[in-house]
Structure formats: structure tokens, C-alpha cells
C-alpha positions, 0 to 999 in steps of 0.5 A, spaced: 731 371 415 736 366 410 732 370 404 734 377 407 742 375 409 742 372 402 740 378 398 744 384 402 749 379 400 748 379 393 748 386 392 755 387 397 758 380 394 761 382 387 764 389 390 767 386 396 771 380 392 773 385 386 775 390 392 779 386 395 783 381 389 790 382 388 794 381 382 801 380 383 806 377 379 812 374 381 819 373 376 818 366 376 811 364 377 809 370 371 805 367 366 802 362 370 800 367 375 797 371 368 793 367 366 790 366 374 788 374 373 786 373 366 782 367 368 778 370 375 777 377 372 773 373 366 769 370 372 772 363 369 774 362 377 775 354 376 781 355 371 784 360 375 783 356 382 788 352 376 793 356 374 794 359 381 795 352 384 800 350 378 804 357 379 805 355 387 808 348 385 812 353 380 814 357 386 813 352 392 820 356 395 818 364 393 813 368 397 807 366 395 803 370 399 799 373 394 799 368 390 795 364 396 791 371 398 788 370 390 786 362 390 783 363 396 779 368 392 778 364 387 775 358 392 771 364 395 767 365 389 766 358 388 762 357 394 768 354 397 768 359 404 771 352 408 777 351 404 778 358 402 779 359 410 786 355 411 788 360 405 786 366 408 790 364 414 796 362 412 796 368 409 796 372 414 801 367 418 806 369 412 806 375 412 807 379 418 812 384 414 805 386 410 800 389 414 796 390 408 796 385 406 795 382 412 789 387 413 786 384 406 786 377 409 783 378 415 777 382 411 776 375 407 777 371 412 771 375 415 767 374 409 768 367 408 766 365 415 760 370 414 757 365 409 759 359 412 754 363 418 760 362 423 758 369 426 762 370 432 769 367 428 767 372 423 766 378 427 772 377 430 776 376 424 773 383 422 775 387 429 782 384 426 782 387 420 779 394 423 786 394 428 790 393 422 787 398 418 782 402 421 779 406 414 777 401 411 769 402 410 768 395 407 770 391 414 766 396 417 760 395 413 762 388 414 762 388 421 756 391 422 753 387 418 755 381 422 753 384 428 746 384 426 745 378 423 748 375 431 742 379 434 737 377 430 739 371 430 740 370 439 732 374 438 730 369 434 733 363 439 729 367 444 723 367 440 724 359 439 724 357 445 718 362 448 715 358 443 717 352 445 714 353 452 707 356 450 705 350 444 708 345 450 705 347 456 704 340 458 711 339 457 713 345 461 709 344 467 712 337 467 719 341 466 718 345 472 714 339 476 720 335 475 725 341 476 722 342 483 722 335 485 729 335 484 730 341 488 725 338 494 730 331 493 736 335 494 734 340 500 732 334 503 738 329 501 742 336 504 738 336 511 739 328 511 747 330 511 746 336 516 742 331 521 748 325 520 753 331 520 749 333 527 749 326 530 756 324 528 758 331 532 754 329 538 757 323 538 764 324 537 762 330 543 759 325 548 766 320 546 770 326 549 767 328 554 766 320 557 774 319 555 775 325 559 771 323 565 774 316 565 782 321 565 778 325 570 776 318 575 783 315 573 787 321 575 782 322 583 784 315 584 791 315 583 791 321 587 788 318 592 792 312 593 799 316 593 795 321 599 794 313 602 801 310 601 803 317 604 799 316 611 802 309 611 809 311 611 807 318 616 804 312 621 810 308 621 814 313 622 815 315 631 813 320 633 818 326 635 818 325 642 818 316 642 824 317 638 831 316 642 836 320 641 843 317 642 846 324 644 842 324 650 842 317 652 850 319 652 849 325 656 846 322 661 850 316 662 856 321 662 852 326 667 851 319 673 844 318 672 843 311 672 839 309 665 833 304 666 832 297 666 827 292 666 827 290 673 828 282 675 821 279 679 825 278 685 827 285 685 820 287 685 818 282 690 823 286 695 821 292 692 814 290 694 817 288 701 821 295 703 813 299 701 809 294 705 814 294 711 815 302 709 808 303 710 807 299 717 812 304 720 807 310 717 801 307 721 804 305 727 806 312 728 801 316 726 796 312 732 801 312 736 799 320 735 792 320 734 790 314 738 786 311 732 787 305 728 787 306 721 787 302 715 790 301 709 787 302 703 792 299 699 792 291 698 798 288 698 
């Protein structure tokens, strides 16, 4: 795989830098910025890394956009892809007004991720680019590049792990042993916490349901000392026809009947008298009539 990547890279590599160097020269940076150019094109790319860097100081408060774009460059040519990156990227950042620019950045930002085997950032940096300047068939062939080493590379990744399983089936087996002890602990650590969660239902249920029968007890029994309270107080109180009604009282008394009262001994004795004596007369008359003696029942 390294041999393959290293070998299309070769062939691709010198006409992706040449294609995408820019050589621009401000006022102030003229002759510096010059002998960077003359330096990179006679592949002298450590004394161009130099000069640019010596322009940048020169200029440290122009536009030094292409100035950056072309150490960026020189750095990439010498295998320094890591340092070239924050170049490539500052660039971008400082030159919003220039999409082509911008585009020529994303494309070796692209590249320099791509050989530092940073597939995904290098991918992304490329669809970037294809956004910015849709006909650039370098960052197309570029992408398309980066997109088959990824899948050769998630194949290979399969590839490793299959065999890994097959030249270590001990080590698999107790993988998957180990794997499924696991699930039979956590299935049965789950129905211990179904069973507690069960219990503790019950039991709150059995709680409520004997604080409710306590409630309901309480509730009867004070019913029913309310209902005996009232009996006692309905039994005190007389009954309709052995209560006095002074109005009548009064009624009587003005209409001339004598009220009762309790009689003295000796009024009962005379009483007594006049009933015996009363009845004497009765007897007499009726032998008298009959001829016949007949005797009083009464004992008085």
C-alpha cells in the first residue's frame, strides 16, 4: 500500500506544485521576494524558504498573501507538510476577497494533509477547493485520489481485524465467552432491580392499603360514638306526651278544673272511710232485694 501511494505521488507531485506556485512581487518586498522565485524554480527550495521569510519581515504590514502561499510552498517541497499547513491556512483566512487565491490554497492544503495520511482533513479541504473553483481538474483528480486510498484503507482495517479473529480464535472465543458473561451479569443484575422494584411496590401497596383500613376503622368508630352520644341525648329528653305545657296548665286552671295534687295520709284514710262505708250501703240494698248475703271481695 505505502509503496503504491508513494508512486502515484511521484509522478503527480512535481506537476501539482509547479501547477499551483505563485510568483508575485510586491513594491516592497521586489527583490527579496525575486530571489525566493529564482531560488524554488532552480529547486534550491531551502533558500527560497529564506528569502520569502526575509521578504515577510520586510513587509510585516502589506498583503503578504502570496508571499505566505509561496513558503508554504517551499516548506511542502521539503517534506515539511505539517508546517506548510498553518501557512496554507492563513492564507485562506487573509484572503477572502480572492477566491482564487483561496481556491489554490484549499487545493495544497489538500495536498499537504494527503501526505501527512490525514485522509479525511485532506478530503475535506479538496471538496473546498471544488466549491471555490469548480473546473480545476487537478482537485478533482486529487480528490478522487484521496478517496481511494480512504477505502482502501477502511478494507484493509476489515481485512486486519478478520485476521486478527481467525489467527486468534482461543483469544476470540474468550472475547465472546467474556462478552456474554457480561450480558448474563447485566440480565441478571436487571431482574435482581425488577424483582427489589417489585417487592418495594408491594409493599408500599400493602402500607396504603393497611393505612386505609386503620382510616376506615377509625372513621366507623367515631361514627358510632357520634350515633351513641345522639341516643343518649334523644333518651334524656321526655317524651312528647310527659312534657307539661304551661299553656294548658293555665287553660285549665282559668276554665275551674281543680289541678292535681298529692293527697295527705289522713285525706286518703277518710277517703278510704267514705268507699268502705259507700260500699256497706251498696250490700245492704241489694239483700235486701235478693235475700241473699253477699260478700265483698274488696279488702279493706
Amino acid at each position: 500500500m505505502r509503496f503504491i501511494f508513494f508512486a502515484i505521488l511521484l509522478i503527480y507531485l512535481p506537476f501539482m506544485v509547479g501547477a499551483q506556485a505563485v510568483f508575485l512581487e510586491t513594491e516592497t518586498e521586489k527583490s527579496l521576494t525575486r530571489d525566493g522565485n529564482d531560488a524554488f524554480r532552480n529547486e534550491q527550495y531551502g533558500d527560497a524558504e529564506l528569502a520569502y521569510r526575509a521578504a515577510m519581515n520586510k513587509n510585516d504590514q502589506g498583503d503578504l498573501a502570496e508571499t505566505v502561499f509561496n513558503l508554504g510552498n517551499a516548506l511542502f517541497t521539503q517534506e515539511r507538510y505539517e508546517e506548510s499547513v498553518p501557512l496554507f491556512e492563513r492564507v485562506i483566512n487573509e484572503s477572502k476577497n480572492d477566491k482564487a487565491l483561496q481556491a489554490l490554497a484549499y487545493h495544497n492544503l489538500g495536498n499537504a494533509y494527503l501526505l501527512s495520511e490525514k485522509l479525511d482533513e485532506s478530503i475535506e479541504a479538496y471538496k473546498k477547493a471544488l466549491r471555490l473553483n469548480p473546473k480545476d481538474m487537478d482537485t478533482k483528480y486529487n480528490l478522487s485520489l484521496a478517496m481511494d486510498m480512504k477505502k482502501e484503507q477502511e478494507q484493509q482495517q476489515q481485512e486486519q481485524e478478520q485476521n486478527k479473529q481467525c489467527d486468534n480464535p482461543q483469544e476470540n472465543q474468550d472475547g465472546e465467552k467474556q462478552e456474554q458473561e457480561q450480558q448474563e451479569q447485566k440480565e441478571n443484575e436487571n431482574q435482581e432491580q425488577q424483582e427489589q422494584n417489585q417487592e418495594e411496590q408491594e409493599q408500599s401497596e400493602e402500607e396504603q392499603k393497611k393505612e386505609q383500613e386503620e382510616q376506615e376503622a377509625e372513621e366507623k368508630k367515631e361514627q358510632e360514638q357520634k350515633e351513641g352520644e345522639k341516643g343518649e341525648e334523644q333518651e334524656e329528653q321526655p317524651k312528647p306526651e310527659e312534657q307539661q305545657d304551661p299553656t294548658a296548665a293555665k287553660d285549665s286552671t282559668a276554665a275551674g278544673i281543680p289541678e292535681e295534687r298529692e293527697l295527705s295520709r289522713e285525706e286518703m284514710l277518710r277517703l278510704l272511710e267514705a268507699l268502705k262505708n259507700e260500699e256497706l250501703k251498696v250490700q245492704e240494698k241489694l239483700r235486701t232485694q235478693q235475700g241473699q248475703t253477699i260478700k265483698s271481695d274488696k279488702d279493706w
